[in-house]
C-alpha positions in Angstrom: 78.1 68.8 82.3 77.7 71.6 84.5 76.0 75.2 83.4 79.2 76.8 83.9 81.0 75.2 81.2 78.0 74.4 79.0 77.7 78.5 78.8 81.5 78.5 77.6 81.1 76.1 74.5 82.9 77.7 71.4 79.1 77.1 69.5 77.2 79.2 71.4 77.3 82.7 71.6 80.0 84.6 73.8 79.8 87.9 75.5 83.0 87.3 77.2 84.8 90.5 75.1 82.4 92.8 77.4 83.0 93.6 80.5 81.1 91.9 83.4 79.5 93.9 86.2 81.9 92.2 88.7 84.8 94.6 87.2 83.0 98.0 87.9 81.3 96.7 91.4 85.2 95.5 92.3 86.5 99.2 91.9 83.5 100.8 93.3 84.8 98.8 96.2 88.0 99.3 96.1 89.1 102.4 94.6 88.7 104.3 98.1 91.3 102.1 100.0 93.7 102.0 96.6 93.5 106.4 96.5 94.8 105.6 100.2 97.5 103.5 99.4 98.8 105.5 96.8 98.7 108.6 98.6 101.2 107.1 101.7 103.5 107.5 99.1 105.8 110.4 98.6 104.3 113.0 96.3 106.7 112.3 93.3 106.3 108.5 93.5 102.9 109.3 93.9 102.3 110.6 90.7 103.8 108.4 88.5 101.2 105.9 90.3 98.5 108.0 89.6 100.0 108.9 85.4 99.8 105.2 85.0 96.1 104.4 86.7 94.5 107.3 84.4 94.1 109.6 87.4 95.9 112.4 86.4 98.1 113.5 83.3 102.1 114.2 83.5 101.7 117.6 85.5 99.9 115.7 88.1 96.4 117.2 87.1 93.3 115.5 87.9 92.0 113.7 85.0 88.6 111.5 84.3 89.3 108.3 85.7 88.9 105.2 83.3 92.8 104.9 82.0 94.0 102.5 84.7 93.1 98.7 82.9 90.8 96.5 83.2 90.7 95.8 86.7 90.7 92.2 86.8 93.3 91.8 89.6 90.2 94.0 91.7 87.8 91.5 90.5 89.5 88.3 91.5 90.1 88.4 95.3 86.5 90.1 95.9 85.3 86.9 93.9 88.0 84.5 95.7 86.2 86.3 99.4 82.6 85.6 97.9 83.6 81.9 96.8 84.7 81.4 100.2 81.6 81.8 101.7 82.8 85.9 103.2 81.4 89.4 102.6 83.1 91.2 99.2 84.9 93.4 101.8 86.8 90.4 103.2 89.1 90.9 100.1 89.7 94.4 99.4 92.9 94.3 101.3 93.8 91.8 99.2 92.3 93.8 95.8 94.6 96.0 97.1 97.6 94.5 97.6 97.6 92.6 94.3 96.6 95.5 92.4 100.2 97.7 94.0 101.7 94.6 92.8 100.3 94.6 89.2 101.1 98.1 88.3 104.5 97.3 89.7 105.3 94.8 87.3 103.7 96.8 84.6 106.2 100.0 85.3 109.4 97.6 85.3 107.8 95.3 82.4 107.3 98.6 80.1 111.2 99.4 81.1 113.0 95.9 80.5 110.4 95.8 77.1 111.5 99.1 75.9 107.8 99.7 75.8 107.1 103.3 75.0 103.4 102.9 75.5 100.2 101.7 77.8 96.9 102.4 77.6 97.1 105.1 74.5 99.6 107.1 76.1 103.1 107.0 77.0 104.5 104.9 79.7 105.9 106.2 82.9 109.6 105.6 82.0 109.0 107.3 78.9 107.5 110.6 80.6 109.6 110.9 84.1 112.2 108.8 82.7 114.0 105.1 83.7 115.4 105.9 87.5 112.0 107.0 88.3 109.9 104.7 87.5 112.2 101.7 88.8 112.0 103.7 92.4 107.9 103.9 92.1 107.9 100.1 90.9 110.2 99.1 94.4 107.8 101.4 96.7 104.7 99.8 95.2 105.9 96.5 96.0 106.8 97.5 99.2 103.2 99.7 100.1 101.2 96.3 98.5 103.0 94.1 101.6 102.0 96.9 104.1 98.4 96.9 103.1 98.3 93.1 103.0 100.4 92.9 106.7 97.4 95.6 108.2 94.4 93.4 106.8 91.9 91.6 109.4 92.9 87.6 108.5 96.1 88.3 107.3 98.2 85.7 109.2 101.6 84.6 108.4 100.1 81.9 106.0 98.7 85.1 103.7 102.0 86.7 104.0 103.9 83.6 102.7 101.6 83.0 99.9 101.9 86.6 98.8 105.9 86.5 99.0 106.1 83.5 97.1 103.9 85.0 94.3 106.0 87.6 94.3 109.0 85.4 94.5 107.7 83.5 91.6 106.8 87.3 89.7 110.5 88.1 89.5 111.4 84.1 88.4 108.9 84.2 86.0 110.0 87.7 84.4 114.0 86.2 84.9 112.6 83.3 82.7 111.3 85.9 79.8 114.4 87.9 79.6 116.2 84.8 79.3 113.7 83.7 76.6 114.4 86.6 74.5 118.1 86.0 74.4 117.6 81.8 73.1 117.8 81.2 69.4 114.5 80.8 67.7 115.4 77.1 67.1 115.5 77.3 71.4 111.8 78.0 71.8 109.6 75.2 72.8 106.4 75.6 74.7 107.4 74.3 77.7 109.7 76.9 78.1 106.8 79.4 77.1 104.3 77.5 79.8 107.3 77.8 82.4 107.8 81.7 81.8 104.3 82.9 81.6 103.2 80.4 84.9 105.6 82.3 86.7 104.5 86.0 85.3 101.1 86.1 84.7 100.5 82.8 86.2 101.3 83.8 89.4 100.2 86.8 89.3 96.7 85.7 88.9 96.8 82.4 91.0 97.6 84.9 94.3 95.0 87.3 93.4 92.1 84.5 92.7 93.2 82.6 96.1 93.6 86.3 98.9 90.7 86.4 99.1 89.8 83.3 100.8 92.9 83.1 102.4 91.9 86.3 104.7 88.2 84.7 104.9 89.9 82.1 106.7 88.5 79.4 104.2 90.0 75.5 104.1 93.1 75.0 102.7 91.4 72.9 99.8 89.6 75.9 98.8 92.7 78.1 98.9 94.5 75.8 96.6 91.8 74.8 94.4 91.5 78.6 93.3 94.9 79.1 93.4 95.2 76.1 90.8 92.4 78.0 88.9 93.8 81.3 88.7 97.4 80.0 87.7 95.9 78.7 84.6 93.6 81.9 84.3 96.9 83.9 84.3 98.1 81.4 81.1 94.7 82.6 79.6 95.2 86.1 80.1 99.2 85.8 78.8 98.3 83.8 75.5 95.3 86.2 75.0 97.4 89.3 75.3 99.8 87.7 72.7 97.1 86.8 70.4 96.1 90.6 70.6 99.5 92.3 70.5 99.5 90.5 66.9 96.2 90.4 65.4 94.6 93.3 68.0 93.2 96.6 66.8 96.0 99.2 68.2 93.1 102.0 68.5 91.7 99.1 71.0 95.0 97.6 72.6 96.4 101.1 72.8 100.1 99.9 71.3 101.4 100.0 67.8 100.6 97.8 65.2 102.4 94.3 64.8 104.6 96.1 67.5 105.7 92.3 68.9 107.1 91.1 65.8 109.1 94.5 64.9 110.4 94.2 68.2 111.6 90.8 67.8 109.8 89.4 70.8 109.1 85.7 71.2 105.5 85.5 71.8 103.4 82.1 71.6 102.3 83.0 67.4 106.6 83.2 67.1 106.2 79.6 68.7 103.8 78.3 65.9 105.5 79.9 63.1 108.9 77.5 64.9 107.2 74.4 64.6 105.2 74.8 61.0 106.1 72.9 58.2 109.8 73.6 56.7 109.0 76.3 54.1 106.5 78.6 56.6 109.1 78.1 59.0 112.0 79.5 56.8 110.0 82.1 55.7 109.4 83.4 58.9 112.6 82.5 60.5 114.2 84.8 57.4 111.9 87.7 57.9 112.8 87.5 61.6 116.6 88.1 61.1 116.3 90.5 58.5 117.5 93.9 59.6 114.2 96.1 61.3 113.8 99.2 63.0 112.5 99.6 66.5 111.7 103.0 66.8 108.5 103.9 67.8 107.2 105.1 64.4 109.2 102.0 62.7 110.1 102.7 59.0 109.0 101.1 55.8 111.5 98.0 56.0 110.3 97.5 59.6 107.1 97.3 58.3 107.9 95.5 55.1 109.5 92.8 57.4 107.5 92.7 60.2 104.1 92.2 57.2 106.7 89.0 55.9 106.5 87.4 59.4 102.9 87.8 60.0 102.2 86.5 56.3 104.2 83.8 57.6 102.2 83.4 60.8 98.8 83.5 58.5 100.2 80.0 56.6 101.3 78.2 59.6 97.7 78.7 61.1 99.5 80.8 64.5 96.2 82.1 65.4 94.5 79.1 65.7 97.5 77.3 67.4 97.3 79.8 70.0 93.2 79.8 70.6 94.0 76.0 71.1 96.3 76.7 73.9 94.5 79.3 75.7 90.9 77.4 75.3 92.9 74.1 77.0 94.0 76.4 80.0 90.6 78.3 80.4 88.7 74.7 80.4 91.5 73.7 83.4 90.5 76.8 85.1 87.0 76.1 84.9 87.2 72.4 86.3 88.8 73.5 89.6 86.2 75.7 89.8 83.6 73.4 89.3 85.0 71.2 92.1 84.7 74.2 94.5 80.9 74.9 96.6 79.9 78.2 96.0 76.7 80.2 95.5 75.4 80.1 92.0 75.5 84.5 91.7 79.2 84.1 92.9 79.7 81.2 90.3 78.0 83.0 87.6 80.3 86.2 88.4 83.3 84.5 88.3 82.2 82.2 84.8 81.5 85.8 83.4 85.0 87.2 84.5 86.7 83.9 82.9 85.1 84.2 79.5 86.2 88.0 79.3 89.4 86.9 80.5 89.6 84.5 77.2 88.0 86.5 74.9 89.5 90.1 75.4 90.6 92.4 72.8 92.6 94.8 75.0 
């Protein structure tokens, strides 16, 4: 068995909650080029770009930097460049482009989930309102393919990959809002699987395969860590479920149990579907009872939304879902393993996939 996967073994001990070095080097690379980006923009659009990244607060005044996520849609093409035998630099265009894309889908995700906050603070549609954050979410899409179009190595190949993704974005987030209208006797996993491949998925699969697309690598390669990051993006979309039910909000930066007082069908809803008869009823009659949805949800809300996780405690959802997103991150890791790389770049991008499976924001 190789190191890579030896290192992820559930016995030994795992750092991947902290982030790796590869996060900060990727926006000491890239933040330059993104600032550029997001300036072309005009200066209203601009700013709702810049609320949501951390830069500045609602009056469009320079704040510390640090709000804008994670950065693991930087990370990934700068590691897909290096696994490809190409200089980090190779796939900042690509860094670029993916990361226009992500905060996209995060300003039109936060609208269509009547999510009123991000990142410990309020969402753009919440501050500038609905319109304008649709229009900043369509010109980010838009400025993502222009920086992608003006990148050494961007042939039509790239472009077509990076369309489809996209393409596959907008089925994928079809597929959820679709989801959330089925019965609760509707949910299966493939369904789930089917949905979150096409979101998150997709998403991730583009942004670990740019980079060696503009390196000009094989078309092996390409697909091999496109493969890899499709079931990365799984990871990352089961992991953000497990925390949006079980995570610390002073560390997620949204409301407590907020999923299950807003009725959404996450994978733990899953598990509480297919428990035994009496968990399941429990939870099923939580579910339908009447619950508020405001922001600061009442005493019912909370009274029903504590029922359903009780419910979620006794069908084991927690564990269920650790299953599922351990199978996927152990897929990711065999493509990789099939790939020649240098061992630092392998190392990197083992380090990146643990804290990809073991987040708690």
């Amino acid at each position: 068995m190789s190191e890579t996967v030896e290192e992820a073994s559930p016995s030994r001990p795992v750092r991947g909650s902290e982030s790796p070095p590869v996060l900060a080097r990727a926006h000491t690379l890239t933040e330059a080029a993104l600032r550029t980006e997001i300036d072309r923009l005009p200066p209203a659009l601009s700013k709702m770009s810049r609320y949501h990244l951390g830069w500045c607060d609602s009056q469009g005044n320079r704040t510390d930097p640090g709000g804008g996520g994670k950065g693991v849609c930087l990370a990934l093409p700068i590691l897909s460049a290096e696994a490809a035998g190409a200089e980090a630099t190779t796939g900042v265009p690509g860094a670029v482009a993916l990361e226009l894309v992500h905060i996209f889908t995060h300003m039109h995700d936060d609208i269509m989930d009547g999510d009123a906050w991000r990142r410990h603070r309020q969402s753009v549609w919440k501050v500038f309102g609905t319109g304008p954050a649709i229009l900043t979410g369509d010109a980010l899409l838009v400025l993502a393919v222009r920086a992608l179009a003006a990148a050494p190595g961007a042939g039509p190949r790239t472009i077509e990959g990076f369309a489809d993704a996209c393409l596959d974005l907008a089925s994928g987030q079809a597929l959820d809002l679709a989801y959330e209208e089925l019965p609760l006797d509707d949910i299966d996993l493939d369904a789930y699987l089917a949905m979150a491949g096409g979101k998150t998925g997709a998403l991730y699969g583009c942004a670990l395969s740019i980079g060696a697309e503009l390196a000009g690598a094989p078309a092996s390669t390409v697909s091999a860590l496109r493969y890899a990051g499709r079931e990365l993006g799984l990871v990352a979309q089961m992991v953000d479920d497990i925390n949006g039910m079980w995570g610390d909000p002073a560390v997620t930066g949204k409301p407590v149990l907020n999923d299950l007082i807003r009725r959404k069908k996450t994978l733990p809803v899953l598990a509480a579907i297919r428990a035994r008869d009496s968990v399941r009823h429990r939870f099923v009659e939580s579910w339908l009872a009447d619950g508020s949805v405001d922001e600061s949800p009442d005493s019912t809300a909370d009274s029903t939304a504590g029922a359903m996780l009780a419910a979620l405690e006794d069908a084991n959802a927690r564990a269920f879902c650790d299953e599922r997103a351990e199978h996927h991150y152990r897929q990711a890791l065999a493509h990789l393993e099939a790939l020649q790389m240098t061992a630092t770049v392998r190392a990197e991008l083992g380090d990146l996939a643990r804290f990809i499976r073991h987040r708690r924001a």
